[in-house]
Backbone as CSV, one residue per row, in Angstrom:
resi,resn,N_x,N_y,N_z,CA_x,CA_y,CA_z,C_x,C_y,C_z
1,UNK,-62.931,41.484,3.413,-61.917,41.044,4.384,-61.461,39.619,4.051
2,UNK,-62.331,38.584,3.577,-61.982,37.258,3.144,-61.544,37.399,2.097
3,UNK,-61.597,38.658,1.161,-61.018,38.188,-0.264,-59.568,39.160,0.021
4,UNK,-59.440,39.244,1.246,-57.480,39.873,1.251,-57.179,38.890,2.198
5,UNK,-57.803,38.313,2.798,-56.944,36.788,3.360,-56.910,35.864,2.400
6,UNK,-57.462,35.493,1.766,-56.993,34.866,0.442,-55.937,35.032,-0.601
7,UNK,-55.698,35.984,-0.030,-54.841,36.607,-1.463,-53.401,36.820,-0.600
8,UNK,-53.217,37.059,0.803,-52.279,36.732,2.063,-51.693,35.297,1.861
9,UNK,-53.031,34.448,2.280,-52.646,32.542,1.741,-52.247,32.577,0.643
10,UNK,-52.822,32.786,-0.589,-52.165,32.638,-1.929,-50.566,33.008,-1.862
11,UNK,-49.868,34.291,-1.779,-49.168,34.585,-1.773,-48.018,33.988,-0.710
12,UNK,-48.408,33.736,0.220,-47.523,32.893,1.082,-47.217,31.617,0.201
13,UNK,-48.399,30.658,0.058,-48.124,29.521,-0.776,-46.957,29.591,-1.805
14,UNK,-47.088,30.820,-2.413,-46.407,30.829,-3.888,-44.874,31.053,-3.670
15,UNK,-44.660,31.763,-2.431,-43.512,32.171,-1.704,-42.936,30.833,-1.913
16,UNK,-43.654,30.049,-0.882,-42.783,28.474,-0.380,-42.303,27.768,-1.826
17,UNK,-43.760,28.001,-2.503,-43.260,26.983,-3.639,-42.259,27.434,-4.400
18,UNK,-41.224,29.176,-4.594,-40.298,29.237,-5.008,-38.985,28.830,-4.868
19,UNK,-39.139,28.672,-3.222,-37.599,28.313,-2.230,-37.730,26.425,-2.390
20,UNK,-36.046,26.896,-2.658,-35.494,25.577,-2.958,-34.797,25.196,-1.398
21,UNK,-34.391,23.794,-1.232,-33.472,23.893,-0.630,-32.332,23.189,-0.458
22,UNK,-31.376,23.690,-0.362,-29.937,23.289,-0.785,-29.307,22.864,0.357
23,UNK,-28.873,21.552,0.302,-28.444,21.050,1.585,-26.662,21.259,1.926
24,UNK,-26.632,21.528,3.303,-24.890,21.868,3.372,-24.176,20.778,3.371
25,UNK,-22.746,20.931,2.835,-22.350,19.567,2.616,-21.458,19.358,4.002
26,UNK,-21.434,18.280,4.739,-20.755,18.573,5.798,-19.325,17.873,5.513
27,UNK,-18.687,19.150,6.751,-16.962,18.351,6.101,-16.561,17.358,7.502
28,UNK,-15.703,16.628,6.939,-15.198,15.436,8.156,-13.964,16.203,8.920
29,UNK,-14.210,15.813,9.827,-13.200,16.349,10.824,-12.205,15.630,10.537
30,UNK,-11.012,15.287,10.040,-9.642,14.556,10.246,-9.467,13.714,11.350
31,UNK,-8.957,12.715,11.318,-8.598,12.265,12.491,-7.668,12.154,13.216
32,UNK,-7.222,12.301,14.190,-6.423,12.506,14.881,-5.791,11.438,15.206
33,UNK,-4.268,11.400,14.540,-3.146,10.155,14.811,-3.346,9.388,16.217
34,UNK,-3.448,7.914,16.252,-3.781,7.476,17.369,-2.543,7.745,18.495
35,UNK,-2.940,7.817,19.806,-2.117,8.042,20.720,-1.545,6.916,21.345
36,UNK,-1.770,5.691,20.907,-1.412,4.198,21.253,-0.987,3.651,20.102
37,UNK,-0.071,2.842,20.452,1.073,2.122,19.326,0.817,0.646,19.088
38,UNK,0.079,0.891,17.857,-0.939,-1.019,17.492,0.432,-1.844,17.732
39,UNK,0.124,-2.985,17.582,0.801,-4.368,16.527,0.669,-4.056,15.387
40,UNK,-0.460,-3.570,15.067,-0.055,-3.667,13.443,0.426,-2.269,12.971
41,UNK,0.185,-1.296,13.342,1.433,-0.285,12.732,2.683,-0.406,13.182
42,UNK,2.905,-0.835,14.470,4.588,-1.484,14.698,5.148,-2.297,13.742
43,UNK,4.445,-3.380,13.278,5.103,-4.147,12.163,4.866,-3.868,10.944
44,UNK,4.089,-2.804,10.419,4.181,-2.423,9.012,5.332,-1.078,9.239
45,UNK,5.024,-0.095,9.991,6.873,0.241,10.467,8.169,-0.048,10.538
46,UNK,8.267,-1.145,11.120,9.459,-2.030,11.155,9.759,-2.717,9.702
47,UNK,8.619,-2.996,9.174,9.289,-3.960,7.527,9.612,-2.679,6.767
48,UNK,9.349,-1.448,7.080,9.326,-0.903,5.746,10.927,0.109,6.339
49,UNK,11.063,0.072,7.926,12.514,0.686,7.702,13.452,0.050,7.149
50,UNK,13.299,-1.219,7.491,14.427,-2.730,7.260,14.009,-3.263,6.096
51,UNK,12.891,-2.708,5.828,12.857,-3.416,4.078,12.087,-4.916,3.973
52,UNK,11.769,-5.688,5.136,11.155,-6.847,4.934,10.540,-6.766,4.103
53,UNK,9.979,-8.349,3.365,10.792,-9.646,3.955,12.332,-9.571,3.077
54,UNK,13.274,-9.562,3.752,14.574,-9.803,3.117,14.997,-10.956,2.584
55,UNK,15.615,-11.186,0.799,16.031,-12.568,0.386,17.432,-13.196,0.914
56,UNK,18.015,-13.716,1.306,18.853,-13.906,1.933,19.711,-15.181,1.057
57,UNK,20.760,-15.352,1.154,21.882,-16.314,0.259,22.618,-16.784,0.949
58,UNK,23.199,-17.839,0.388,24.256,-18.416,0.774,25.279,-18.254,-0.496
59,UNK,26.709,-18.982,-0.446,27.506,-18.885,-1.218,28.091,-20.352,-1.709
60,UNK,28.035,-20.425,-3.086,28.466,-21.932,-3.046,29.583,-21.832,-4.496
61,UNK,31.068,-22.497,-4.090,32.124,-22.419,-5.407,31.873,-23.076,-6.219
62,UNK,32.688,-22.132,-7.146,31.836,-23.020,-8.666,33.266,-24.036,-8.615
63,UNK,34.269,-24.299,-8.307,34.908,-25.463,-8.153,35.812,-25.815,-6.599
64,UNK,36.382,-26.323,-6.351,36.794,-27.341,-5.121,37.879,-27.783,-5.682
65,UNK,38.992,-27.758,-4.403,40.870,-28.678,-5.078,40.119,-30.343,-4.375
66,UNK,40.422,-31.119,-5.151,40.740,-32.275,-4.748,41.704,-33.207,-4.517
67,UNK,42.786,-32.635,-4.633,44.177,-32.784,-4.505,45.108,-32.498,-5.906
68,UNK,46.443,-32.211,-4.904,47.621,-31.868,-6.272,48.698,-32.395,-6.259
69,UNK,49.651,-32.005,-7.282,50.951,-32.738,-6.932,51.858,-32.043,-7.746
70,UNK,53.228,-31.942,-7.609,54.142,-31.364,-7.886,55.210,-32.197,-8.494
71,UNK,55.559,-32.414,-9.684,56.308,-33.197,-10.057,58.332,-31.913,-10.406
72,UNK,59.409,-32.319,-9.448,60.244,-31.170,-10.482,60.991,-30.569,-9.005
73,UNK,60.720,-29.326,-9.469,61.409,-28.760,-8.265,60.241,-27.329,-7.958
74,UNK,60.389,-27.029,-6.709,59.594,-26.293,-6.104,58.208,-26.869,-5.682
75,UNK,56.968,-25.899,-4.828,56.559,-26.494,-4.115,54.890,-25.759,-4.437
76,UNK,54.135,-26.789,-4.350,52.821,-26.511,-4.579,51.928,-25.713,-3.597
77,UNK,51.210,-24.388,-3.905,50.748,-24.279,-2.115,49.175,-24.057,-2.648
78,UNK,48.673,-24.644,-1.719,46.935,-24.729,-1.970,46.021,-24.107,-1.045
79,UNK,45.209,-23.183,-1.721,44.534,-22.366,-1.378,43.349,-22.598,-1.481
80,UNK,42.286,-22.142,-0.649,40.833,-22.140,-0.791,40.071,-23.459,0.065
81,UNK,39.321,-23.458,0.128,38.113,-25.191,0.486,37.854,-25.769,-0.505
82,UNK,38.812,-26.761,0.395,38.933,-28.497,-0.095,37.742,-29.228,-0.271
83,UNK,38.048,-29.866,-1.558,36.391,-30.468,-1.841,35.869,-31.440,-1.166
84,UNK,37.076,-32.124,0.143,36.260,-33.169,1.071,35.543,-32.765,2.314
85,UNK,36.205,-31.102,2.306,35.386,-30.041,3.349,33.932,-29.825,2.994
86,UNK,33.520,-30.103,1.816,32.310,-29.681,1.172,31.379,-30.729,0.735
87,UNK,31.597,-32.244,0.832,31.616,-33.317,0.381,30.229,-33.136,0.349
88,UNK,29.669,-33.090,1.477,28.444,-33.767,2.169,27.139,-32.428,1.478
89,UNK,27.768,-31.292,1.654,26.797,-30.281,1.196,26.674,-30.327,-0.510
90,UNK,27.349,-30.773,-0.954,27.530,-31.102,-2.238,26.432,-31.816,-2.839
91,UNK,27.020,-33.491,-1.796,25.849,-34.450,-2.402,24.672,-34.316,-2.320
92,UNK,23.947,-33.391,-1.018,22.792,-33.218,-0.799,22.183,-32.061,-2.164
93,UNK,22.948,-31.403,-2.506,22.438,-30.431,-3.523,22.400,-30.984,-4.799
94,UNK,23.335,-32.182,-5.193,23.096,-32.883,-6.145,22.125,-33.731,-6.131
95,UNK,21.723,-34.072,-5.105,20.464,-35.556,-4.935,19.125,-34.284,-5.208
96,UNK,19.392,-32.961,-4.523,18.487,-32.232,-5.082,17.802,-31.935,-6.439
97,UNK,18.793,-32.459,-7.089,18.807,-32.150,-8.754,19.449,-30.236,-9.023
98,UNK,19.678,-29.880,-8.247,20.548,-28.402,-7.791,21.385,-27.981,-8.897
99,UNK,22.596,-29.356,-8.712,24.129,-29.300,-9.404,24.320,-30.215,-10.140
100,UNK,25.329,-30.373,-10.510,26.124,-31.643,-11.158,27.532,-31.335,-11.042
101,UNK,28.441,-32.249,-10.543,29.737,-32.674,-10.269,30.649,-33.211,-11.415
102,UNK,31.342,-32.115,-11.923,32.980,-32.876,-12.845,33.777,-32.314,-12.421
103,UNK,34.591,-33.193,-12.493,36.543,-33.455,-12.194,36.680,-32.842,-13.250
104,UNK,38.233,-32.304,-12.648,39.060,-31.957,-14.444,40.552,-32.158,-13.449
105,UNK,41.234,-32.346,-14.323,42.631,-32.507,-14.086,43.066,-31.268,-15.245
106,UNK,43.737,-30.327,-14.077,44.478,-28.941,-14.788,45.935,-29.263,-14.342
107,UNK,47.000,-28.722,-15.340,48.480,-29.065,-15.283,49.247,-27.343,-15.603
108,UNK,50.178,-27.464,-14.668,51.075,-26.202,-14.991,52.326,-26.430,-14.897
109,UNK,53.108,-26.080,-15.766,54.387,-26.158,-16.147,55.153,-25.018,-16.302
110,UNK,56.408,-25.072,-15.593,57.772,-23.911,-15.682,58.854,-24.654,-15.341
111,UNK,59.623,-23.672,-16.291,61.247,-23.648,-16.311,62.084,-23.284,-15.267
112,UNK,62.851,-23.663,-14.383,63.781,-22.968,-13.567,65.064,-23.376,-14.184
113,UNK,65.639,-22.744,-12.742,67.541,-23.076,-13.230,67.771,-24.668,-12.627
114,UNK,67.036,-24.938,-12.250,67.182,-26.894,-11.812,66.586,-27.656,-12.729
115,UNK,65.346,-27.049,-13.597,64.853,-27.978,-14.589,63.724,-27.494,-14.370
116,UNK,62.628,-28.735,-15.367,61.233,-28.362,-15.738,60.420,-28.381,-14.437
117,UNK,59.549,-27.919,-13.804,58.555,-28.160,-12.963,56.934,-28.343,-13.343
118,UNK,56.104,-29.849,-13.228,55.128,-29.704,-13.504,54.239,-29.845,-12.588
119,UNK,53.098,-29.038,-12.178,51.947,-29.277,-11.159,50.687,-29.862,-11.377
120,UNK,50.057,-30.717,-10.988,48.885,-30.710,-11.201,47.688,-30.811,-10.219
121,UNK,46.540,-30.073,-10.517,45.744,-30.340,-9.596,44.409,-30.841,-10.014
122,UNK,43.670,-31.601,-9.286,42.650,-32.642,-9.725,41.239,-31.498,-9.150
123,UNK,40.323,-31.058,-9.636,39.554,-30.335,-8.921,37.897,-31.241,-9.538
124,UNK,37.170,-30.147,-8.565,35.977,-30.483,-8.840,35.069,-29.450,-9.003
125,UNK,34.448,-29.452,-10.265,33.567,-28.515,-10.800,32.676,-28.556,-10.421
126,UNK,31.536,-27.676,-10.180,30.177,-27.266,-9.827,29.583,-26.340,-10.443
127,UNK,28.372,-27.320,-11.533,27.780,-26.476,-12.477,25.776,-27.208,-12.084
128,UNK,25.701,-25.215,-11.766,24.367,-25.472,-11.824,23.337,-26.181,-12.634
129,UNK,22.146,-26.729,-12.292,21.214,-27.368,-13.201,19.927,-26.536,-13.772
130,UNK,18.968,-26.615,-14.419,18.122,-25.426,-14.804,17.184,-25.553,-13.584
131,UNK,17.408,-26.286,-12.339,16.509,-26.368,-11.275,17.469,-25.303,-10.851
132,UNK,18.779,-25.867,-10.696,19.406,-25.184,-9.397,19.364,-23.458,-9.643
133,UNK,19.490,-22.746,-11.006,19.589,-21.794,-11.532,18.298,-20.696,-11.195
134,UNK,16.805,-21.679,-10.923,15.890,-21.124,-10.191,16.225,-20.214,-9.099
135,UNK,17.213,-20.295,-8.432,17.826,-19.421,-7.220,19.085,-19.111,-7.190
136,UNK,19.227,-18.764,-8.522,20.608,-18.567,-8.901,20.728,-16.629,-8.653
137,UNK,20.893,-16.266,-7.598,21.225,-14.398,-7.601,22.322,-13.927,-8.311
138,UNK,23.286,-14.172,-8.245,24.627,-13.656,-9.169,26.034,-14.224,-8.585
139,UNK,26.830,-13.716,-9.111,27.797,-14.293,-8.879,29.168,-13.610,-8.130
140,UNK,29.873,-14.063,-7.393,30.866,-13.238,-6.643,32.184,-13.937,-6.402
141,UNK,33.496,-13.274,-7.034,34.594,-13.878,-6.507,34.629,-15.484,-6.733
142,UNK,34.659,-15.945,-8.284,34.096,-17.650,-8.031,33.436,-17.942,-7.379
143,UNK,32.359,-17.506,-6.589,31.298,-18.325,-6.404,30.125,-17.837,-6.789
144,UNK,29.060,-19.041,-6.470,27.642,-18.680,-6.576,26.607,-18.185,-5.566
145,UNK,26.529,-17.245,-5.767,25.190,-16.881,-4.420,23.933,-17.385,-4.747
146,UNK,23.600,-18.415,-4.046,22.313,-18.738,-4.420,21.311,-18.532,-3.105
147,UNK,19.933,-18.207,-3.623,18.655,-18.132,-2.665,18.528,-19.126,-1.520
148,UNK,18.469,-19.020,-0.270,18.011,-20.034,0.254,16.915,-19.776,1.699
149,UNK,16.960,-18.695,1.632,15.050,-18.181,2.420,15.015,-16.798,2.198
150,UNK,13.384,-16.408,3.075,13.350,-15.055,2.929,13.233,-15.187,4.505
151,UNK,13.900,-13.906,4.861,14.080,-13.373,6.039,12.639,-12.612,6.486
152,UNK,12.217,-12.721,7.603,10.526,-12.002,7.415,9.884,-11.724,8.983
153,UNK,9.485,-10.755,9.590,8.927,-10.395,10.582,7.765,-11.467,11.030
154,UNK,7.817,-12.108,11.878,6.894,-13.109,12.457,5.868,-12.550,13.010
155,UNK,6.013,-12.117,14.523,4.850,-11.284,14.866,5.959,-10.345,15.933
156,UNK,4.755,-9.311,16.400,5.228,-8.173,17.151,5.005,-8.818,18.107
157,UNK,5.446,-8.987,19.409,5.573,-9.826,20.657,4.672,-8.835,21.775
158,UNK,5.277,-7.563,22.157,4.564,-6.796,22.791,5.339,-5.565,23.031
159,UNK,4.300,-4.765,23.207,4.586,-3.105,22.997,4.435,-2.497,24.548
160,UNK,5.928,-1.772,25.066,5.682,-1.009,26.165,5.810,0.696,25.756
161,UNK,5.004,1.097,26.690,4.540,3.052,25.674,5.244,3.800,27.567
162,UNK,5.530,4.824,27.165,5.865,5.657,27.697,5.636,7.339,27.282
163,UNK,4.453,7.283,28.147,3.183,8.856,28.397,4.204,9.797,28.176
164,UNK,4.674,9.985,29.654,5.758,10.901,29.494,6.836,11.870,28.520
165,UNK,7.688,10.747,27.641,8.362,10.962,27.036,7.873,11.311,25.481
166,UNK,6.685,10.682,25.516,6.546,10.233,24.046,6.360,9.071,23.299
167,UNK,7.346,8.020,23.808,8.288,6.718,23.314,7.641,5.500,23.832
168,UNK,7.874,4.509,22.887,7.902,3.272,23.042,8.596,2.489,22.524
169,UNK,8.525,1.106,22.984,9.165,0.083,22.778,8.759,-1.201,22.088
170,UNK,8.480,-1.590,20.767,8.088,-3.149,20.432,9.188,-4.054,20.468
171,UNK,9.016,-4.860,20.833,8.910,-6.866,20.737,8.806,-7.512,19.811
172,UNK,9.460,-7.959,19.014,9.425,-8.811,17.806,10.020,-9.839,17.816
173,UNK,9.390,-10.428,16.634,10.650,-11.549,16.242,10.968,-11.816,14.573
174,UNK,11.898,-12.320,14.393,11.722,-12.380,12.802,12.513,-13.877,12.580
175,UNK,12.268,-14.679,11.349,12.298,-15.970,11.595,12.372,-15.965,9.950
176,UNK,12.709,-17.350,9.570,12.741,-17.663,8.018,11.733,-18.420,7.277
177,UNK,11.469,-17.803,6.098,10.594,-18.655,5.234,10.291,-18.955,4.339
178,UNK,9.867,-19.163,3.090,9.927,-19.195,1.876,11.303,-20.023,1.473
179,UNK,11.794,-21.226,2.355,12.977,-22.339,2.186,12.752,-22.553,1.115
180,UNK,14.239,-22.540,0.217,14.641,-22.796,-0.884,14.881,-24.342,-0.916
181,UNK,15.067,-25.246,-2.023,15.871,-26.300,-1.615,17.577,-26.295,-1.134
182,UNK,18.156,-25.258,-1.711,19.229,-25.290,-1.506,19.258,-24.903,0.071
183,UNK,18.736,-23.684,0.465,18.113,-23.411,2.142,18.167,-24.585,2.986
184,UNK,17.430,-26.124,2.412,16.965,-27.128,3.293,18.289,-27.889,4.092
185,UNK,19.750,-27.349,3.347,20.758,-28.244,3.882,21.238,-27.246,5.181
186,UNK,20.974,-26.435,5.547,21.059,-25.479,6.551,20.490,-26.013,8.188
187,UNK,21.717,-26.197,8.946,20.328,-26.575,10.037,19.815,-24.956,10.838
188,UNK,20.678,-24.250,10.545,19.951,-23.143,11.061,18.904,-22.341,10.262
189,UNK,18.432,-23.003,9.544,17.237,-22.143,8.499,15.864,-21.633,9.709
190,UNK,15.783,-22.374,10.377,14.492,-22.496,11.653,14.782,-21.592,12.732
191,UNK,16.137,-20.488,12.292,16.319,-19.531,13.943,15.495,-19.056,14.009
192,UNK,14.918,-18.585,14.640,14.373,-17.006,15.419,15.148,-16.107,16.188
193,UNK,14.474,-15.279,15.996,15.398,-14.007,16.575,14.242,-12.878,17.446
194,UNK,14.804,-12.798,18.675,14.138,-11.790,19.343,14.822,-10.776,19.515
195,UNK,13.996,-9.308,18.712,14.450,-7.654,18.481,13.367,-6.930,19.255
196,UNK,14.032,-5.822,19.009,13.333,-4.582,19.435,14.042,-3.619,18.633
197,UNK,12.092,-2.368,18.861,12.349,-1.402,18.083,11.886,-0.398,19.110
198,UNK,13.074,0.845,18.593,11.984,2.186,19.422,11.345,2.900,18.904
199,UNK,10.587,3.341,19.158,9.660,4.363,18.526,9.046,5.942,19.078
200,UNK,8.594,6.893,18.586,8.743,8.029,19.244,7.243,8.763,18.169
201,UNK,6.264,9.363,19.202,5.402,10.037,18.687,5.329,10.988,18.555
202,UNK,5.203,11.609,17.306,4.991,12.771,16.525,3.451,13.364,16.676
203,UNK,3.586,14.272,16.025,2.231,14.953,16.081,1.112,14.369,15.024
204,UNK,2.026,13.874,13.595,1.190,12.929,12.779,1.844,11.680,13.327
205,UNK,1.607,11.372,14.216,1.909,9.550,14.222,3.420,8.970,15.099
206,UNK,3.100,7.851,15.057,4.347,7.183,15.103,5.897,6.819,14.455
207,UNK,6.642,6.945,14.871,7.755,6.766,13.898,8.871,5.668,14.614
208,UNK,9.590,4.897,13.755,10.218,3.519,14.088,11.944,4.760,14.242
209,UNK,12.454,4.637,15.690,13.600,5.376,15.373,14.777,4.735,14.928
């Protein structure tokens, strides 16, 4: 009787020691899109419909009339901004090391049935420097567009949600930064601006409408 319980134990033993065991791998449940609308997915939303931070320009001519004159018959007519309209934004971009300032005296001449007519006009050139060219974007219609901030989401101000519908509402502001030198002659470089965005929840998430 002891030598078939032995041989019961043996065999059980030998059982166990064949079985392995293989552990299940467990899977993650997904998570479920939050039902509240951060600050910070409102404003990574908002830059990426509008594209923030935006570079933003100004426009500056590559020359200026400084006066003309008409020698003859007929009559001179002058077009565009006058270089004493521009005087002051000028010098500041030159003290910048920006630009540099030359005159030229240009002359035009025609024939009529009264005689010769000659015009001339005294202007002023505006040629970038290898500083000013640092924020040089391209060029349009004689002038220069140059860099002078980046346009950029400040902070999200505050978020109102609405259960009901779905929807909410953020609070922002967006403000300038990354001032260029040419930017610094601006007194409005320092606005702020208070926006809003709406938004509407989906089944994956939030969306900026």
């Amino acid at each position: 009787m002891k030598y078939i319980l032995y041989l019961l134990v043996a065999a059980l033993l030998s059982a166990c020691s064949d079985y392995s065991y293989t552990p299940t791998a467990k899977t993650e449940t997904p998570k479920e899109p939050s039902r509240t609308l951060t600050r910070e997915a409102a404003k990574a939303a908002i830059m990426a419909k509008y594209h923030y931070p935006l570079r933003m320009y100004n426009e500056v001519g590559k020359s200026y009339l400084i006066s003309s004159n008409t020698n003859g018959f007929g009559v001179t007519v002058d077009l565009g901004t006058k270089y004493e309209d521009v005087k002051g934004m000028l010098d500041f971009f030159q003290a910048k090391g920006l630009i540099t300032l030359k005159e030229e005296t240009r002359t035009d001449s025609g024939q009529t049935a009264y005689g010769t007519t000659v015009r001339t006009w005294n202007i002023m050139n505006v040629i970038l420097t290898l500083e000013g060219e640092k924020y040089h974007l391209n060029d349009s219609n004689g002038m220069y567009r140059v860099v002078v901030w980046q346009r950029n989401i400040l902070a999200v101000t505050g978020i109102v949600e609405n259960d009901q519908i779905l929807q909410a509402a953020a609070e922002y502001t967006v403000g300038n930064d990354m001032i260029t030198p040419f930017g610094e002659y601006y007194d409005y470089k320092g606005k702020v601006e208070a926006l809003s965005q709406q938004f509407v929840r989906f089944d994956d998430g939030w969306r900026a409408r």
